[in-house]
C-alpha distance (Angstrom), angle and dihedral (degrees) to the residues before:
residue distance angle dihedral
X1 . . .
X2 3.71 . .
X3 3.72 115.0 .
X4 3.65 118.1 -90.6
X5 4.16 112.2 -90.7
X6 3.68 111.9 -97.2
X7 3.86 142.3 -177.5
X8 3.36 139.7 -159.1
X9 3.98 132.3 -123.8
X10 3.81 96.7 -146.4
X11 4.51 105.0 -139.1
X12 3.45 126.2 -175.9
X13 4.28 92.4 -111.6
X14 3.28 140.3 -11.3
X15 4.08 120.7 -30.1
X16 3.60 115.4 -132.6
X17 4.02 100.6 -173.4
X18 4.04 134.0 -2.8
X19 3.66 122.1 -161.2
X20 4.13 126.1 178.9
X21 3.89 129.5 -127.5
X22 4.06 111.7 -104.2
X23 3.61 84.5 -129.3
X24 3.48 123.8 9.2
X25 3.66 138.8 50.8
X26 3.64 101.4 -94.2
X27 4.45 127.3 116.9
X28 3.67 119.5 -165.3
X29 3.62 121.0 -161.8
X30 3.74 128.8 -173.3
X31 3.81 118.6 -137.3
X32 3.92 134.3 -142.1
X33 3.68 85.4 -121.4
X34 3.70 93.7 66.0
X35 3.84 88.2 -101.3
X36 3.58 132.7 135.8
X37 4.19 127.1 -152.0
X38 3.80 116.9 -171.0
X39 4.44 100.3 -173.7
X40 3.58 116.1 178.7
X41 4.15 106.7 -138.2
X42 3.72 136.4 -160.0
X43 3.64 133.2 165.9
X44 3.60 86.4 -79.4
X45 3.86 95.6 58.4
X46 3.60 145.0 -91.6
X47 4.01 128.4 -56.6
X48 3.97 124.3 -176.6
X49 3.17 112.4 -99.2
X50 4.33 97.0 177.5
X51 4.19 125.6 -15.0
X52 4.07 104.5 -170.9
X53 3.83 127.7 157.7
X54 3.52 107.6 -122.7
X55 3.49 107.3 173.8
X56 4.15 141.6 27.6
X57 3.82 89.9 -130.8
X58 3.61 132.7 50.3
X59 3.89 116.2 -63.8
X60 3.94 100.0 -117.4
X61 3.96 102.2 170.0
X62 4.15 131.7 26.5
X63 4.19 118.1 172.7
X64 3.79 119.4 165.7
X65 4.14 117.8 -121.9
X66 3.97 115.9 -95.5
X67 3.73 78.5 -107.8
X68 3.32 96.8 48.8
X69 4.28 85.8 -134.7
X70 3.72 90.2 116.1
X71 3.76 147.1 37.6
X72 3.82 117.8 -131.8
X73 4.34 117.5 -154.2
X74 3.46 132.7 173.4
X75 3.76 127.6 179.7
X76 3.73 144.7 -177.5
X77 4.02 86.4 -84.4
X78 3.59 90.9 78.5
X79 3.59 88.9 -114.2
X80 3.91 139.2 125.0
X81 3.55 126.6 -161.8
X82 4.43 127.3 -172.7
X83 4.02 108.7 -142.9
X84 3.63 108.5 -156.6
X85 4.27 97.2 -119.6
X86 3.91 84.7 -137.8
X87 3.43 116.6 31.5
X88 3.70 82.4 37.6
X89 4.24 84.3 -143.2
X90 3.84 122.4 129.1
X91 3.81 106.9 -104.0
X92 3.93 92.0 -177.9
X93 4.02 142.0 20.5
X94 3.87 113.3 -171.1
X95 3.56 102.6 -167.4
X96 3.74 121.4 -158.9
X97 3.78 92.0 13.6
X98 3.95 89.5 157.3
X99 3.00 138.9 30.8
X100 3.47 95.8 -133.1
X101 3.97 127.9 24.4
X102 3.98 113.2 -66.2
X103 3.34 118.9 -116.1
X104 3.89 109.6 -173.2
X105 3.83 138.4 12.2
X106 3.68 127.4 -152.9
X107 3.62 140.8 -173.9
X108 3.83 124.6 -124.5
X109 3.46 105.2 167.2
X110 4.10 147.2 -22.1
X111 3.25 86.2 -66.4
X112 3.84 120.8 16.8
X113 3.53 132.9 58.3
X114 3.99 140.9 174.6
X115 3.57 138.5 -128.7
X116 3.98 134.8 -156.7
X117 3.65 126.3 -164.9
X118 3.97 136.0 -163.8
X119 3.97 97.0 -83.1
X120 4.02 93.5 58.3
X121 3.92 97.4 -94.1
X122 3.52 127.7 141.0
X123 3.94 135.2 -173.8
X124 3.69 132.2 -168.2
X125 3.82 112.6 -146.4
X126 3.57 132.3 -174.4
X127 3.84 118.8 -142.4
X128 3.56 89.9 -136.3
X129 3.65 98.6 56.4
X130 4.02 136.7 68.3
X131 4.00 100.2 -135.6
X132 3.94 130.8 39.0
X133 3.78 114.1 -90.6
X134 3.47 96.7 -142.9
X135 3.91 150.5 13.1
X136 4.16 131.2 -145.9
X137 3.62 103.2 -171.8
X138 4.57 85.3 -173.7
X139 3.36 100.6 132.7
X140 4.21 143.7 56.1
X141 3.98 96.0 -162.9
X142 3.55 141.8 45.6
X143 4.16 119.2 -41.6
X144 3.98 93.9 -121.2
X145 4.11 92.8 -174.5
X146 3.93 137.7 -42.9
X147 3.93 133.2 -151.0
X148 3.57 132.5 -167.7
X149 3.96 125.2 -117.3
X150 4.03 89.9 -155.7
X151 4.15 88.6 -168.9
X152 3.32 86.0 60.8
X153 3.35 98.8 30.9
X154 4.14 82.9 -135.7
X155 3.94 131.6 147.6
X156 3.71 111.8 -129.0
X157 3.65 105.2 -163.7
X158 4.11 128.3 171.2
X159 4.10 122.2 -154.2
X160 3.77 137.6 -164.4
X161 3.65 82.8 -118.2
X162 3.76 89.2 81.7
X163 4.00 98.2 -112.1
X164 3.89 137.1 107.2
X165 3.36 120.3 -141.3
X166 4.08 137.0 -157.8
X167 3.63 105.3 -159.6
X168 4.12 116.7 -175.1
X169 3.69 114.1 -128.1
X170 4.45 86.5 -169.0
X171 3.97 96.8 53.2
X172 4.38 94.1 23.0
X173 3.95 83.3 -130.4
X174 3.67 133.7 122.4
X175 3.67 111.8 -105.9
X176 3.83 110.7 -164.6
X177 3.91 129.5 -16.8
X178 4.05 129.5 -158.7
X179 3.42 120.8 -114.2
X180 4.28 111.3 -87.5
X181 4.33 102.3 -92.8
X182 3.85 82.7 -172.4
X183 4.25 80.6 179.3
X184 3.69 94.5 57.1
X185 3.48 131.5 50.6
X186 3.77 127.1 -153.9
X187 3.74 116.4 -130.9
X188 3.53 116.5 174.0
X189 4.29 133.9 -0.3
X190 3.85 137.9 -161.5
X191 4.09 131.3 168.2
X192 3.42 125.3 -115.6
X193 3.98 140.4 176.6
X194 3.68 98.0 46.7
X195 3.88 92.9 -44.6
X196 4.04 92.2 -54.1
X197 3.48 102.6 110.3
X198 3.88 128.0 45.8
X199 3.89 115.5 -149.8
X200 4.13 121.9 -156.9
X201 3.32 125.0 -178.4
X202 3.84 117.3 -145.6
X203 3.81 144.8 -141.8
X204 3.92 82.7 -118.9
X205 3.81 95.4 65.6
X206 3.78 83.2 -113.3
X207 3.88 120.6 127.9
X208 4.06 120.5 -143.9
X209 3.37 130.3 -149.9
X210 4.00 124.0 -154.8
X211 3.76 127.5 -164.1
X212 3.66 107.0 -145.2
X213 3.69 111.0 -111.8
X214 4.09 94.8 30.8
X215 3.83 98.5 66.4
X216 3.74 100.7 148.0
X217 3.91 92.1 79.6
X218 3.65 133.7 24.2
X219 4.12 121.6 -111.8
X220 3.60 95.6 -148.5
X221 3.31 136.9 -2.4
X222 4.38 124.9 -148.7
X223 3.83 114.9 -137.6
X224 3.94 114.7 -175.7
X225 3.95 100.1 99.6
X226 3.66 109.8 99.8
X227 3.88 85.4 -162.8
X228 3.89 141.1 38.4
X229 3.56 110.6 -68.4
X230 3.77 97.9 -133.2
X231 3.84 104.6 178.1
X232 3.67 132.2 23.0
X233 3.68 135.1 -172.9
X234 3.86 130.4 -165.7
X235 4.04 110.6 -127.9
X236 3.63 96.6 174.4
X237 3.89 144.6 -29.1
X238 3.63 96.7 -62.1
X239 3.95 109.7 14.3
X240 4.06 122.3 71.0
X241 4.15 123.1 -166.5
X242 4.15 108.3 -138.4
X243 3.21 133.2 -160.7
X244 3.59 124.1 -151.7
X245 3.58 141.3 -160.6
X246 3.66 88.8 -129.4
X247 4.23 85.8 70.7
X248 3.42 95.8 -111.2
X249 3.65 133.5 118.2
X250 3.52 129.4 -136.8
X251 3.76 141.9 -157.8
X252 4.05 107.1 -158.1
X253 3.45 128.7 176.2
X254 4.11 120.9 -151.6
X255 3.47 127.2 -146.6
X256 3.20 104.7 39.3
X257 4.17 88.4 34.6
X258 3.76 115.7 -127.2
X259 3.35 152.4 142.6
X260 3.26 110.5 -124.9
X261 3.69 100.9 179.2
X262 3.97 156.6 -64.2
X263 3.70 116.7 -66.6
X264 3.92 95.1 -176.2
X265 3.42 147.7 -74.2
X266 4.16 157.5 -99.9
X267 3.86 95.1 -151.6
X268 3.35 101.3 -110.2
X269 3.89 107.1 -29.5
X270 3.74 127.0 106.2
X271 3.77 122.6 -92.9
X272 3.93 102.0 -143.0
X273 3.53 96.3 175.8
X274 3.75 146.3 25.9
X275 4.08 135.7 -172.9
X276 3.61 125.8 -168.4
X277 4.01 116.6 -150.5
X278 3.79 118.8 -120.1
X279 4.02 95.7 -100.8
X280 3.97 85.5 45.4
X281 4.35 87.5 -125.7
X282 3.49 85.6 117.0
X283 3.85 138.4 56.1
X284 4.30 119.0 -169.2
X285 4.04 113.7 -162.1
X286 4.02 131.3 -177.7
X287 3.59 122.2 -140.0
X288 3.78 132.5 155.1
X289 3.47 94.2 -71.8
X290 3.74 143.2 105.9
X291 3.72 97.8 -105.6
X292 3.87 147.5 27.3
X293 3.41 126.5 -95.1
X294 3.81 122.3 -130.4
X295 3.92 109.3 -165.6
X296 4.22 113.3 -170.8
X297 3.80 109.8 -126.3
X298 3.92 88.2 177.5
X299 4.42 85.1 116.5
X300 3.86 85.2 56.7
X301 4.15 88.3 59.2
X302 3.34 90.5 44.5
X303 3.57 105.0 50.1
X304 3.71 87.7 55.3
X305 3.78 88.8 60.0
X306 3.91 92.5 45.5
X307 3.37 88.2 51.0
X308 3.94 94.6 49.4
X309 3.36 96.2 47.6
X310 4.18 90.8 51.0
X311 3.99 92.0 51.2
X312 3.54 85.5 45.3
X313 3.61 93.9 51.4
X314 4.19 88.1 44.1
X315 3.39 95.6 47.4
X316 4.22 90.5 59.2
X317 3.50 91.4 45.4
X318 4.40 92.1 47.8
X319 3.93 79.5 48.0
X320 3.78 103.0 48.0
X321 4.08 87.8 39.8
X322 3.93 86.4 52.3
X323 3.86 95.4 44.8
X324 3.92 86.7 47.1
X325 4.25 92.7 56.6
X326 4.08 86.5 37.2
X327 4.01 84.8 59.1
X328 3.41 97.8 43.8
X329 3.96 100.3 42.9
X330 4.09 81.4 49.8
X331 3.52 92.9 52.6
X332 3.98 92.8 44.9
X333 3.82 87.7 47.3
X334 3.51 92.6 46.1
X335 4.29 92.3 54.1
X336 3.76 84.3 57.2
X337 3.41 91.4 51.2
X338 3.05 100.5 54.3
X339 3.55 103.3 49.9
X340 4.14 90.1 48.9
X341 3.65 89.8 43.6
X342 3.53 118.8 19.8
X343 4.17 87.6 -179.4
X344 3.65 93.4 49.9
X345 3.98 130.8 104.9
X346 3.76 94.2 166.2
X347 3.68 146.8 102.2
X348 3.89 110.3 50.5
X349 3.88 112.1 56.4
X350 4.09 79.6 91.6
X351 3.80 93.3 52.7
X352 3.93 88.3 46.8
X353 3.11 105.9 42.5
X354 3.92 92.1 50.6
X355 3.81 90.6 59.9
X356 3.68 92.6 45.6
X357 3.96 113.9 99.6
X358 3.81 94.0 12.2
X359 3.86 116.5 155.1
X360 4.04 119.4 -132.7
X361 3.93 95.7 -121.4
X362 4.01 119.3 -155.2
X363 3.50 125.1 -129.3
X364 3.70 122.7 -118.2
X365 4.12 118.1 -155.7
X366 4.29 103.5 -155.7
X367 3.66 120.8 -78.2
X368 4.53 87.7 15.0
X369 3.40 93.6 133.8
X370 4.04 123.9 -147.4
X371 3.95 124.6 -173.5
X372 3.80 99.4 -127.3
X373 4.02 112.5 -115.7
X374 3.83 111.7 -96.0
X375 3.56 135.1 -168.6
X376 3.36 129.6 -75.7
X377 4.20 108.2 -68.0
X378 3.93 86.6 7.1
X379 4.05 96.9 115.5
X380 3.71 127.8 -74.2
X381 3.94 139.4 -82.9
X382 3.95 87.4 -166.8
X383 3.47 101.4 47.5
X384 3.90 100.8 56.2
X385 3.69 90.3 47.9
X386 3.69 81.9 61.8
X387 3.44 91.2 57.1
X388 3.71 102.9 54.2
């Protein structure tokens, strides 16, 4: 299949970092010049919406507010600045927020956030207040990204020094580290499988999988990357988006492991970071270019409602077909019945009304692999068998 259509958000240099509105059609990208663009897209294109300079230093990390009311940056100045969304006018500078130059931003909350920097740290903040409200001192090398586990209300965060970390945002303590892979760095983590398992990608090209609850080794780990997978982004419960260093990018499902096909690519440079917007039709990705690229997902959506509508359609026809043999079988049963026991009713309203309402099921040789229906806009069975 041809590559999925793409278009690109021309900046003045290099992006380092993209993030999505929760709501609106905006993208933010922060800028190795210590710039930041917020563009407002459609399917026509992107127009600017704001271009300030933020920050001395490059501008490494850029996440929307829960609310979507501000914009949170952090650069290699140690600083963080708040851009009022609307007003598009800084409404706070936190100077010297690190020690060293932050790496990553993410959000907690509507209101609160935290930042990591290149020594391991990481802060929570709260918009609301002037200092940080806590510190994790769980790493001794670069913060490469962070999610939340909001059951838990846990930090998930991933280092170059080769270790994951579950840090508890009730207690401020760490909860469970990985064992040190001083040979592999971790680059980039999402959660999949209803929060249960915990996916890294690695400077290997290797993908890990972690069972919540037995963090200090992985349970599996992915080959199939022949480069570091520097930037991942969760589609759905089961299926994960990559990007590589190799410039490609990659739709993967976990559990059962595959490759499920090629999304598109950068020609040859890395993709170091990828956004997906809030109705998931649209994936952002960073390379070492002057722009963003915007990459339609719309097939993905509508896969998922070809394939509804299909299983639907199957489903009637297993029914009817199954109603059709229950009829019969009574009606045989009945014949039999009647000349045995004229005076009798009896004896196959259990028969029938086991068959009635049964489902055709498909067999599945070991290792076939089928991407599990999902809701309605959830991702698409379809559409990944076009890709392989």
């Amino acid at each position: 299949m041809e590559e999925a259509h793409s278009m690109n958000v021309k900046l003045p240099e290099q992006p380092m970092d993209c993030s999505f509105h929760p709501t609106e059609s905006l993208l933010a990208a922060g800028i190795i010049t210590g710039q930041v663009r917020i563009s407002e897209y459609s399917e026509n294109g992107a127009t600017r919406k704001s271009q300030k300079r933020l920050h001395s230093e490059s501008c490494r990390a850029v996440q929307f507010s829960g609310l979507g009311d501000a914009l949170l940056t952090g650069s290699a100045d140690k600083s963080i600045v708040l851009l009022d969304t609307g007003t598009c006018k800084v409404q706070r500078i936190q100077q010297n927020a690190h020690p060293t130059g932050i790496s990553r931003l993410a959000v907690l909350s509507e209101t609160s956030f935290v930042s990591g920097d290149d020594n391991g740290l990481m802060k929570t903040w709260d918009q609301r207040q002037p200092e940080s409200t806590a510190t994790f001192e769980a790493h001794t090398d670069f913060v490469s990204d962070m999610v939340l586990h909001e059951r838990e209300q846990c930090l998930v965060a991933v280092s170059g020094d080769g270790t994951l970390t579950v840090n508890d945002l009730r207690t401020n303590k760490i909860r469970a580290q990985s064992e040190n892979d001083a040979d592999d760095e971790l680059l980039s983590v999402v959660l999949l499988k209803g929060d249960k398992k915990v996916v890294t990608g690695t400077q290997s090209g290797v993908i890990n999988l972690y069972s919540w609850g037995h963090m200090d080794d992985c349970s599996d780990r992915f080959p199939g990357h022949p480069s570091s997978v520097d930037a991942l982004v969760k589609y759905d419960a089961d299926t994960v988006i990559t990007g590589s260093s190799d410039g490609i990018i990659r739709i993967v499902n976990i559990l059962p492991n595959k490759m499920l096909g090629v999304l598109g690519g950068s020609e040859d440079l890395p993709i170091e970071r990828l956004a997906l917007s809030h109705d998931r039709s649209r994936l952002a990705s960073v390379s070492h270019e002057s722009c963003l690229k915007l990459w339609d997902l719309s097939q993905l959506a509508e896969g998922s409602n070809d394939e509804d509508e299909e299983e639907e359609g199957q489903g009637a026809a297993a029914r009817d077909q199954d109603d059709a043999v229950g009829d019969k079988s009574e009606q045989q049963t009945a014949g039999t019945s009647r000349i045995g026991q004229p005076e009798s009713d009896s004896g196959t309203e259990d028969d029938a009304q086991q068959k009635k309402g049964k489902k055709g099921k498909r067999d599945r040789g070991k290792g076939q692999h089928k991407v599990p229906k999902r809701h309605k806009g959830n991702g698409s069975g379809s559409f990944f068998a076009d890709l392989l």
